[in-house]
C-alpha positions as CSV (number, residue, x, y, z in Angstrom):
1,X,-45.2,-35.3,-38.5
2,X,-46.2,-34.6,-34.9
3,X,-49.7,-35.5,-33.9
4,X,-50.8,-31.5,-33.1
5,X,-49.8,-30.8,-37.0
6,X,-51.2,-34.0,-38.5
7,X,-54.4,-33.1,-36.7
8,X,-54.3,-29.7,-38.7
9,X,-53.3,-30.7,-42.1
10,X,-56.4,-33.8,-42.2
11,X,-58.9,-31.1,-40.7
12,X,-58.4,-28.4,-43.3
13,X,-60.6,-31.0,-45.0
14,X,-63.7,-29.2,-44.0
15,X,-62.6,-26.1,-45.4
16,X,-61.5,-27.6,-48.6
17,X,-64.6,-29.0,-49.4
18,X,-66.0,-26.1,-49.4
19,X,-67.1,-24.6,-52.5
20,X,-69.6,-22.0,-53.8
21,X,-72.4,-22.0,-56.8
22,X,-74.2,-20.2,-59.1
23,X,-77.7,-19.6,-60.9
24,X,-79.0,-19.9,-63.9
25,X,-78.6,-17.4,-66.8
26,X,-80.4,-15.9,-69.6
27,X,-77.7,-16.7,-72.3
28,X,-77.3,-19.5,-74.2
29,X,-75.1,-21.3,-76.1
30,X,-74.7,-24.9,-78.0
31,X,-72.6,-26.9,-75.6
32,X,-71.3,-31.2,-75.7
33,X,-74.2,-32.2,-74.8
34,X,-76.4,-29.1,-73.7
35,X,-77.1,-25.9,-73.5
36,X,-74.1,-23.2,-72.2
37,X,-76.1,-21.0,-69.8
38,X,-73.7,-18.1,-69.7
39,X,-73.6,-17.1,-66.0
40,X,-70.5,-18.9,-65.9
41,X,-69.0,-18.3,-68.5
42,X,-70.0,-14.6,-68.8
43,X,-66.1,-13.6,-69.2
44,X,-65.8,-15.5,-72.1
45,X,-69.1,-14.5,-73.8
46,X,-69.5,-11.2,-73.3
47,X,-69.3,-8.9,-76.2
48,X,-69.7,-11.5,-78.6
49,X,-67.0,-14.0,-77.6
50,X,-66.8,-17.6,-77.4
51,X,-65.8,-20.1,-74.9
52,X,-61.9,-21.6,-75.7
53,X,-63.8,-25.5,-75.2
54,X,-67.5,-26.8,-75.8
55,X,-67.2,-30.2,-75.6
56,X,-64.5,-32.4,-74.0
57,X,-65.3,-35.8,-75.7
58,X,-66.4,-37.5,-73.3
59,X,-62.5,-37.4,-71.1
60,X,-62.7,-37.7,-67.6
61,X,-61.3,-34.9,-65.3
62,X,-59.5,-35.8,-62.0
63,X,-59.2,-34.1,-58.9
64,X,-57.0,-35.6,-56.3
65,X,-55.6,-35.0,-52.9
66,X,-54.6,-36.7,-49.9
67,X,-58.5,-37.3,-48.5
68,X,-61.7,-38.0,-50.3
69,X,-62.1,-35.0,-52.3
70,X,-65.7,-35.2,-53.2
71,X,-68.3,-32.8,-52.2
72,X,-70.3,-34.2,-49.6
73,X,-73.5,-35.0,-49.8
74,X,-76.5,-34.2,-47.7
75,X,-74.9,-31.1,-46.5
76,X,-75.9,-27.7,-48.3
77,X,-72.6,-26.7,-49.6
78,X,-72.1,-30.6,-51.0
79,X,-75.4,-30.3,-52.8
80,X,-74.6,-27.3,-54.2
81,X,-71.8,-28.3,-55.5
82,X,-73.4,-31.1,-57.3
83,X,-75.8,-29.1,-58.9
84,X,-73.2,-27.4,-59.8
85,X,-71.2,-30.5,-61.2
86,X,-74.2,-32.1,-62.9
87,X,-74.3,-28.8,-65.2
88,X,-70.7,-28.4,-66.4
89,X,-70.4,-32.3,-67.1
90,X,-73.7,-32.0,-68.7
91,X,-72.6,-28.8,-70.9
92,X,-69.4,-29.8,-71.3
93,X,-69.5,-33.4,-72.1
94,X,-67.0,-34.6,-69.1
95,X,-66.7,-36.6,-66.0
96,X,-65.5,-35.3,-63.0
97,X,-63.6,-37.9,-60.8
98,X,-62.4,-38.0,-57.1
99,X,-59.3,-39.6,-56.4
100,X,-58.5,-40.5,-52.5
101,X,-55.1,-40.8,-52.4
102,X,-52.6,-42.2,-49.0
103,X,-50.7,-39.2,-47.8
104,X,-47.3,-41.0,-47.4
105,X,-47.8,-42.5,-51.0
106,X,-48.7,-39.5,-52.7
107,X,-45.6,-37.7,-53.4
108,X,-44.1,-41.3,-55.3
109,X,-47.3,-41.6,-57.0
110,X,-47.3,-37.8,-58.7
111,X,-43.7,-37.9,-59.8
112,X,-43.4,-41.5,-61.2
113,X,-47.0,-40.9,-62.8
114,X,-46.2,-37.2,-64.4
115,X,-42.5,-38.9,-65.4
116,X,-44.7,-41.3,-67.4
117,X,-47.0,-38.9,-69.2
118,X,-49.8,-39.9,-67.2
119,X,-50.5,-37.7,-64.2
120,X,-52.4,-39.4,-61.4
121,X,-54.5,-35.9,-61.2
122,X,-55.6,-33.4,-63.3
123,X,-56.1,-30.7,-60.8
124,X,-55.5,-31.9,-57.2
125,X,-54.3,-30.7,-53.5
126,X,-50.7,-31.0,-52.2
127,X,-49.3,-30.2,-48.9
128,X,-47.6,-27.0,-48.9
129,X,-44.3,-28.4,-47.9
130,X,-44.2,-30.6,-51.3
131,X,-44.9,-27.5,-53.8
132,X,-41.1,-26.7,-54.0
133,X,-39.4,-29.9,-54.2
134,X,-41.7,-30.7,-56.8
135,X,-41.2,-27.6,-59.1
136,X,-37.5,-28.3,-58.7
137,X,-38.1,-31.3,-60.4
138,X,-40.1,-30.3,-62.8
139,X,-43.3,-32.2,-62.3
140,X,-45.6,-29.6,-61.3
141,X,-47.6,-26.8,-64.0
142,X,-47.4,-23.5,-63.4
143,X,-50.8,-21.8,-63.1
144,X,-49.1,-19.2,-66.3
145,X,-49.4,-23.0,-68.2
146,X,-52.7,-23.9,-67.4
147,X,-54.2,-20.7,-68.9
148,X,-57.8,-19.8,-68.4
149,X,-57.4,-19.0,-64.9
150,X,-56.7,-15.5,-63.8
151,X,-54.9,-15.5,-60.2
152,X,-55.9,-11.9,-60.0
153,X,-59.7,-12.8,-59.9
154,X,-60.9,-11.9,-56.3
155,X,-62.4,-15.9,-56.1
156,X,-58.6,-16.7,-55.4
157,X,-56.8,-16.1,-52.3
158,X,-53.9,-14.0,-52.3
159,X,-51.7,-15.7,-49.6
160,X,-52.4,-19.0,-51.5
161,X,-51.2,-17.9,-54.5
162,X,-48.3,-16.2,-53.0
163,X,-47.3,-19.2,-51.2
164,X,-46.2,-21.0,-54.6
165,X,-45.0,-17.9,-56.3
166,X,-41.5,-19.2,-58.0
167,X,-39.2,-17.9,-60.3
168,X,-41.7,-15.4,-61.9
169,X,-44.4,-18.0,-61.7
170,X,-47.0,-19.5,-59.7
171,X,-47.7,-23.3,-58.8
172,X,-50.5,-22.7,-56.0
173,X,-54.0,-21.2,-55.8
174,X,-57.1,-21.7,-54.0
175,X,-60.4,-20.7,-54.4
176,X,-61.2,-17.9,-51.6
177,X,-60.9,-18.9,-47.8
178,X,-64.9,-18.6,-46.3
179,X,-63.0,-18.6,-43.1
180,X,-59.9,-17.2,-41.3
181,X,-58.3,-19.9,-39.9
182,X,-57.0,-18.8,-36.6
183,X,-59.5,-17.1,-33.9
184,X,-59.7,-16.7,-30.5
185,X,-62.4,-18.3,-29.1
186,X,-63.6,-16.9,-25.0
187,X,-66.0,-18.3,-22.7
188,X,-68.7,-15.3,-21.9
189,X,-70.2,-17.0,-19.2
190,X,-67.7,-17.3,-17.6
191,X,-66.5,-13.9,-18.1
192,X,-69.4,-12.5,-16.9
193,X,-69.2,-14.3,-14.2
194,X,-66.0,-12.7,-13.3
195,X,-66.6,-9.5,-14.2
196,X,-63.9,-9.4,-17.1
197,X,-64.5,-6.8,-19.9
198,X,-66.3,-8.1,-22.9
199,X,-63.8,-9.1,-25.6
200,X,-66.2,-7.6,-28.3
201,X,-66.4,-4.3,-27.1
202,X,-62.3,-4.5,-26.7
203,X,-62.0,-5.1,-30.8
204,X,-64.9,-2.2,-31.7
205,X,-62.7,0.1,-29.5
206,X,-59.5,-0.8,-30.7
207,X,-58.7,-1.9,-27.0
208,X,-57.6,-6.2,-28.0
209,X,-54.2,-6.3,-27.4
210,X,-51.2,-8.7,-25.8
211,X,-51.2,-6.9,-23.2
212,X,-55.0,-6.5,-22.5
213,X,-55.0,-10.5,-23.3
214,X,-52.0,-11.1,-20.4
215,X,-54.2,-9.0,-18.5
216,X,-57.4,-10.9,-18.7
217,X,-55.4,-14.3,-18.4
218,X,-54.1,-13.2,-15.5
219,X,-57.1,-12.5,-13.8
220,X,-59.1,-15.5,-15.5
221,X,-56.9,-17.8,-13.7
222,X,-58.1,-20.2,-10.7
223,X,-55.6,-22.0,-8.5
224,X,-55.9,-24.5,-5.6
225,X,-54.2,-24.1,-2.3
226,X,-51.0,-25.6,-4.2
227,X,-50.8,-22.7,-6.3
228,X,-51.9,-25.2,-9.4
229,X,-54.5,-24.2,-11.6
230,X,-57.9,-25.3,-11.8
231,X,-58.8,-23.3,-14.5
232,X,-56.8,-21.2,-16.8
233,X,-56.7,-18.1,-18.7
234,X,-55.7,-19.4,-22.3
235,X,-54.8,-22.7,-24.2
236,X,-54.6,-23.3,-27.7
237,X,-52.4,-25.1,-30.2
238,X,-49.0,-24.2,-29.3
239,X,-47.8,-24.7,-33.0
240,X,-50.3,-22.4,-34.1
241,X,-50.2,-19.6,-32.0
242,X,-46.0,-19.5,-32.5
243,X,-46.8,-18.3,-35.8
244,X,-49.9,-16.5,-34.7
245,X,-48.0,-13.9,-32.7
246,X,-45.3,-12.7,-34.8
247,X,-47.6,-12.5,-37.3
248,X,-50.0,-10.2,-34.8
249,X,-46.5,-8.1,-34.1
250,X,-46.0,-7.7,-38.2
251,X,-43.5,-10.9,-38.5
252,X,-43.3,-14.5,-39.9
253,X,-40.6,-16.5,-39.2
254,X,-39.8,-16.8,-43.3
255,X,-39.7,-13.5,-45.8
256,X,-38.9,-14.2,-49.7
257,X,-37.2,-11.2,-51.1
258,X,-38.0,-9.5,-54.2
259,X,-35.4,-12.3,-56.4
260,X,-37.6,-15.2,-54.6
261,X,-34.3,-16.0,-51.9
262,X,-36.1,-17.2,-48.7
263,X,-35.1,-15.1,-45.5
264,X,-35.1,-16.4,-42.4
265,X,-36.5,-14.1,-39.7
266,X,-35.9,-15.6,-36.9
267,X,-33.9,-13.4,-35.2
268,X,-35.9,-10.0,-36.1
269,X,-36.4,-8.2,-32.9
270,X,-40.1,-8.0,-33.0
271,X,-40.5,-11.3,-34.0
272,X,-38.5,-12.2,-30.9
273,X,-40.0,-10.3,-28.5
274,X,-43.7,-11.3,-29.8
275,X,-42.6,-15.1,-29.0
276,X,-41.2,-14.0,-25.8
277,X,-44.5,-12.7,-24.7
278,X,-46.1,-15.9,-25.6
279,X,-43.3,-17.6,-23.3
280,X,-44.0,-15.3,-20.2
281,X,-47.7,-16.6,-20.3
282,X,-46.2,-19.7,-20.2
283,X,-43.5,-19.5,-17.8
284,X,-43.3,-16.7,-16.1
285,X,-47.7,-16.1,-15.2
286,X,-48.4,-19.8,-15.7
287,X,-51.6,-18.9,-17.1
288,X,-51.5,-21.4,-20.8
289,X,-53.0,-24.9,-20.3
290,X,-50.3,-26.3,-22.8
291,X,-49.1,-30.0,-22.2
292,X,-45.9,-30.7,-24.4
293,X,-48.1,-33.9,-25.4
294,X,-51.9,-34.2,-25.9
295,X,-54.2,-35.5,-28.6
296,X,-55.3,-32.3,-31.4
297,X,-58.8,-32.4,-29.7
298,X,-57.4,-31.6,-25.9
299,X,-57.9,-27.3,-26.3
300,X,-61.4,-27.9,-27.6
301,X,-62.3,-30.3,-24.8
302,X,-60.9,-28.3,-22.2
303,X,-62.6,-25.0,-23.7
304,X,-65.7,-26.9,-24.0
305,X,-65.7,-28.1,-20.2
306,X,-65.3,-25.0,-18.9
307,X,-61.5,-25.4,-17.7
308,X,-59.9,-22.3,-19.9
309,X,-61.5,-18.7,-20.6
310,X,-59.6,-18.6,-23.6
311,X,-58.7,-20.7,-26.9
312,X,-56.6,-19.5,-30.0
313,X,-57.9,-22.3,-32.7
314,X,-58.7,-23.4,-35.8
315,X,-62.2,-22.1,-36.6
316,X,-63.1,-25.8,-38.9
317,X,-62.4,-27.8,-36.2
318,X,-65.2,-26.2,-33.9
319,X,-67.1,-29.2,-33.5
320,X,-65.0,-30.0,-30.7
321,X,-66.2,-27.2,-28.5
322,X,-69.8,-26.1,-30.6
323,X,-71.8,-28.0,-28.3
324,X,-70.2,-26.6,-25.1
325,X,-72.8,-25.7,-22.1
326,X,-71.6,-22.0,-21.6
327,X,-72.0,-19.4,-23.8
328,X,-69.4,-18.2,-25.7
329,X,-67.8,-16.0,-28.6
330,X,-65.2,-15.3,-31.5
331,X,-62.8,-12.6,-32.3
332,X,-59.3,-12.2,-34.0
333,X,-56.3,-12.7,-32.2
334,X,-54.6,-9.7,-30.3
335,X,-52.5,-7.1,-31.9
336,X,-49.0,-6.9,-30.7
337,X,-47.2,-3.7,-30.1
338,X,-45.7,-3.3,-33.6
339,X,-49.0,-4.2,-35.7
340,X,-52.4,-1.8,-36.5
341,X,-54.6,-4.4,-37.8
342,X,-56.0,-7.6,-36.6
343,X,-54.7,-10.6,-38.2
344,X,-55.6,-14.4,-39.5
345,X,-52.6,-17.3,-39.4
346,X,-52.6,-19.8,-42.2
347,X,-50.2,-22.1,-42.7
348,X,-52.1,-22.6,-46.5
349,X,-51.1,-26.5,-45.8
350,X,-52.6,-27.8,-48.9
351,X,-53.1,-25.6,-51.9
352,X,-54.5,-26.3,-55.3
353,X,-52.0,-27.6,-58.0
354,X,-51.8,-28.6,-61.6
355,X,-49.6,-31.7,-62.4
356,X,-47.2,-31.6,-65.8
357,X,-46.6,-33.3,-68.4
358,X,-50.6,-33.5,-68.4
359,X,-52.3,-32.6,-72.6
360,X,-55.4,-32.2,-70.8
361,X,-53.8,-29.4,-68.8
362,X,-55.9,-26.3,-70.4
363,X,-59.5,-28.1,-70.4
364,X,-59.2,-29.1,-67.0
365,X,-58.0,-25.7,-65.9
366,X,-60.6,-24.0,-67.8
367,X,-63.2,-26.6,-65.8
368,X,-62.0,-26.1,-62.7
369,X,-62.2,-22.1,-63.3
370,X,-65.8,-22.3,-64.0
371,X,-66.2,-24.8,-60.9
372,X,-65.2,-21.9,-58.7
373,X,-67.1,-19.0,-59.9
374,X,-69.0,-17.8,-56.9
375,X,-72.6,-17.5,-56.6
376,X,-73.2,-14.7,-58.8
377,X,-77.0,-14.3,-57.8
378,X,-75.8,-13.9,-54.4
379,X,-72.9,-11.1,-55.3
380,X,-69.5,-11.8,-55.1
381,X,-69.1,-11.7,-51.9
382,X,-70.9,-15.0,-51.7
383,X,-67.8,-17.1,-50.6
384,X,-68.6,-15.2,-46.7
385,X,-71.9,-16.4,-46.4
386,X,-70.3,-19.8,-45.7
387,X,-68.8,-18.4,-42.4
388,X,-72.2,-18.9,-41.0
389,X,-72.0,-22.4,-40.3
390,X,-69.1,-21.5,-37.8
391,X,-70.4,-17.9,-36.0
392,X,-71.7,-18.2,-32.8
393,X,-73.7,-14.7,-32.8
394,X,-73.7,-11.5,-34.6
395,X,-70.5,-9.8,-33.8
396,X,-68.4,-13.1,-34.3
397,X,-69.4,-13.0,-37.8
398,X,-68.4,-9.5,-38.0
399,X,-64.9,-10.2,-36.7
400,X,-64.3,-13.1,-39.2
401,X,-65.4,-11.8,-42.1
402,X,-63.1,-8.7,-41.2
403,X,-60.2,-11.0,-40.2
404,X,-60.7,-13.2,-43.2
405,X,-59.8,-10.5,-45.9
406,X,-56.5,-10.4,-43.3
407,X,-55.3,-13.7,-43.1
408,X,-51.6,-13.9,-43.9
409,X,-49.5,-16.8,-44.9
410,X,-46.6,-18.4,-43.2
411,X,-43.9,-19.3,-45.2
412,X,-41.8,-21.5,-43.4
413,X,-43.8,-24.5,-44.6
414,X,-42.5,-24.5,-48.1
415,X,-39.5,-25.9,-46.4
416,X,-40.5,-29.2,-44.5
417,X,-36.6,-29.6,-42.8
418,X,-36.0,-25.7,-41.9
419,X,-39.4,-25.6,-40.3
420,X,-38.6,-28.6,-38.5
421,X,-35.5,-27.9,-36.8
422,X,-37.0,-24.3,-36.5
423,X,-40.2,-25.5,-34.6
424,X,-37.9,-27.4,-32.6
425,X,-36.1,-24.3,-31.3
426,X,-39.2,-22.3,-30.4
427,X,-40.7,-25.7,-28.7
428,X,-37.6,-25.7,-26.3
429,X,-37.6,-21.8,-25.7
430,X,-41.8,-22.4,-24.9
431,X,-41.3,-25.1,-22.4
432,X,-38.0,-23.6,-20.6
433,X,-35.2,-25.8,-22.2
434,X,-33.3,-22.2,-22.7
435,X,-34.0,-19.1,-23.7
436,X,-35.7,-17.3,-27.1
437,X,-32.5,-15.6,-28.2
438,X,-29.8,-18.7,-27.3
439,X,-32.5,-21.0,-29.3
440,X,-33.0,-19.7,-32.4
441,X,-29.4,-18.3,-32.5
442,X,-28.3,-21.8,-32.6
443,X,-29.9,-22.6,-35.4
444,X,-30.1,-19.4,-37.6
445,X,-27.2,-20.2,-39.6
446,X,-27.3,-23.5,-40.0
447,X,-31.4,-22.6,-41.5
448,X,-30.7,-19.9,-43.8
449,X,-27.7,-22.2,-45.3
450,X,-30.1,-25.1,-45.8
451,X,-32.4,-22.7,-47.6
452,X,-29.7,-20.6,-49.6
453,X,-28.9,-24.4,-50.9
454,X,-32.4,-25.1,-51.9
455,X,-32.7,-21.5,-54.1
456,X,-29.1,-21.7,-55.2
457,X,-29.4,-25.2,-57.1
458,X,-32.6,-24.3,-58.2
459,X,-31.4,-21.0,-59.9
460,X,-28.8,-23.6,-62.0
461,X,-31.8,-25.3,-63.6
C-alpha cells in the first residue's frame, strides 16, 4: 500500500466516528432493563406494533475495524454518542464492545474466526478492497440476512451500499456521509491579492469549470528567473484527483453492468481525455506541485504556507491546513466538459459489514439500526449539521452540503490487483513515462481478464 493511500484509508477515521443522536420520546415501552422510549424505535411501534427484541440477556455486541472504533470522548459527537449508547444497553440489556484490530491481521482473523462459528465482530468496518474476496468465500452476511435494516432508509448512503451490491445482494452500508470527501480548497487572500475571480461566485454562476480552473492556475503561478515555481496554481493528492476528474467528466475507471460483470473503463474517451487534462497541468503548464514521493500531509502543508492557490483534498483531514494564516475557502471540484453537476469522489474505503456464521446476527443488526437513527429532534437532515466542524464560512457549507448528496463511488477498489496495476498506468502517463492512451492500452486487456476471472468463478458457486 503506498504511503499517499495508507494516509487516506487511516484518516477516514474521523469521518467514521462520526455518528448522530436522538431525543427523548413520549412513548414507552417495558424494555431488559428499562423503559423503551419510542423515538427510536418509532418504526417498529407505530400503529400498535412491537419491537422484534426487548432484551438481549445480557450478550455483548462487537464492533470492530481496523482502528479503535469507539466514540471519542470529550468531543460533541463522541458524547453524543454515548448518550446515546448508555440508553440502548440500558433498554436493551447489552454491551456494546470496541474491538481495535491490526490491519494486516485482520483479514486472517475474520475468516479463521467466522470458519469457527465465532466471528471476531458482530458488526465491524472492512476495507473496500476485502468485501469481494470475502463474499466469495462465504464469510461475510448479506445486509438481506441481517434483517431489520432497510438500505433504502435515507440514514444510509447510496454509493456505500452500492459498492457491495453482489449477486442480487448487498454486503456494505454506511450510515450517511456528513461530508463529501473530495473539495477543492483555494487561498482567498491570495486571490485577492491577484486579482483572480472569486471561486464562489464562479459555482453560483455556473462558471467552475476545467477550463476556468487551468485558467486560474495558470495565472496563480509564480516563477523565479529559472522559470521554476515559487508558488503554484494547484496541488492535491494525485491518487485522488485521478479518480476525481473522470468522475467530474461523468466517468470512473470501473462500471458493473446490469448482471454485476465489472467493466473496465479505462479506455472510454471522456474518461481519457478528462485524465489528459489533469496531465497538461502537469506537464505541459507545469502549474501542479505534485512530487512522485512526499509524506500524505505535504498538500496541506504547502496550502497552509501559502506555496499553492489551490488544493483538491480530503475534507477530514483539514487539520493540516485549518490553522493556516491566510484566509481561505471550499467548493466542489470543477465540472468537465461532459458533466452538468458538481461532483464528490469517494473511494468508500471502509464500509460497514456483518460477519457470517454469526446467531447473534439479527439482534446486533437490529442494535446497530437504532444506533444510527439520526437526530429526530433536529429533522432528518441532521447528519449535515456535522459539516460544521469542517466549513470555513457560509458559502463553503453551502457547497458541501450540495456536493455531499453528489458524491459518487469509485469502483475500482473492490479489486485490490486491477486497481493496482491500473494506478500504475495513470501514475506513468501523470509523470511523462508515456502517454494516456499507450498506458492504459497496455494494460486494458490484461485488467478486464483479471476481473472477468474473479465474476466468472464466482458465478460457479
Amino acid at each position: 500500500m503506498s504511503k499517499v493511500f495508507k494516509a487516506i484509508v487511516l484518516a477516514t477515521l474521523i469521518i467514521l466516528t462520526a455518528v448522530s443522536v436522538t431525543a427523548c420520546g413520549k412513548d414507552s415501552v417495558q424494555g431488559g432493563n428499562s423503559k423503551i422510549e419510542g423515538v427510536l424505535e418509532a418504526k417498529y411501534l407505530e400503529n400498535g406494533g412491537k419491537v422484534p427484541f426487548t432484551d438481549l440477556e445480557g450478550m455483548t455486541i462487537t464492533v470492530g475495524a481496523h482502528w479503535n472504533p469507539e466514540p471519542l470522548k470529550g468531543s460533541a459527537e463522541g458524547e453524543l454518542a454515548l448518550k446515546r449508547i448508555k440508553y440502548l444497553e440500558e433498554t436493551y440489556n447489552f454491551k456494546f464492545a470496541w474491538k481495535a484490530m491490526i490491519e494486516s491481521e485482520q483479514v486472517s482473523q475474520i475468516e479463521s474466526s467466522v470458519m469457527a462459528g465465532k466471528p471476531v465482530y458482530d458488526v465491524g468496518y472492512l476495507i473496500s478492497w476485502n468485501v469481494r474476496p470475502l463474499v466469495s468465500k462465504n464469510i461475510l452476511a448479506s445486509v438481506e440476512d441481517a434483517k431489520h435494516i432497510n438500505l433504502a432508509d435515507p440514514k444510509w448512503s447510496k454509493c456505500y451500499t452500492d459498492l457491495g451490491a453482489i449477486d442480487g445482494k448487498h454486503y456494505t452500508f454506511f450510515s450517511k456521509d456528513p461530508t463529501p470527501p473530495l473539495m477543492l480548497f483555494w487561498n482567498k487572500t491570495m486571490f485577492q491579492k491577484k486579482g483572480l475571480p472569486n471561486l464562489y461566485e464562479l459555482v453560483k454562476n455556473n462558471q467552475w469549470t476545467f477550463d476556468k480552473l487551468q485558467e486560474i492556475a495558470v495565472a496563480a503561478t509564480e516563477r523565479n528567473s529559472s522559470g521554476e515555481a515559487d508558488i503554484y496554481g494547484i496541488t492535491g493528492y494525485n491518487s485522488i484527483m485521478r479518480e476525481q476528474v473522470m468522475i467530474s467528466n461523468g466517468q470512473r475507471l470501473l462500471n458493473i453492468a446490469e448482471d454485476g460483470r465489472p467493466v473496465l473503463n479505462v479506455l472510454n474517451p471522456d474518461a481519457v481525455s478528462a485524465f489528459q487534462w489533469l496531465c497538461d497541468l502537469n506537464q505541459k503548464y507545469k502549474v501542479m506541485d505534485e512530487p512522485e514521493e512526499v509524506s500524505w500531509d505535504y498538500y496541506g502543508y504547502q496550502f497552509k504556507k501559502g506555496k499553492v492557490a489551490m488544493m483538491a483534498n480530503m475534507c477530514y483531514m483539514y487539520e493540516s491546513w485549518s490553522e493556516m494564516t491566510d484566509d481561505y475557502g471550499i467548493v466542489p471540484f470543477p465540472k468537465g466538459p461532459k458533466d452538468t453537476q458538481y461532483k464528490s469522489y469517494t473511494m468508500a474505503s471502509n464500509p460497514m459489514v456483518f460477519l457470517g456464521n454469526n446467531p447473534n446476527l439479527e439482534k446486533a443488526a437490529f442494535i446497530w439500526d437504532l444506533y444510527n437513527e439520526p437526530y429526530k429532534d433536529l429533522g432528518e437532515d441532521s447528519w449535515k449539521l456535522q459539516m460544521e466542524r469542517f466549513a470555513r464560512d457560509e458559502e463553503s457549507l453551502e457547497y458541501m452540503r450540495m456536493v455531499s448528496e453528489n458524491t459518487v463511488v469509485e469502483e475500482i477498489y473492490g479489486y485490490k490487483d486491477v486497481e493496482a496495476i491500473v494506478h500504475n498506468a495513470l501514475n506513468n502517463a501523470f509523470y511523462g513515462t508515456s502517454t494516456i492512451t499507450q498506458e492504459l492500452t497496455a494494460v486494458e486487456a490484461q485488467c478486464q481478464a483479471m476481473l472477468d476471472d474473479i465474476y466468472n468463478s464466482r458465478k460457479k458457486k
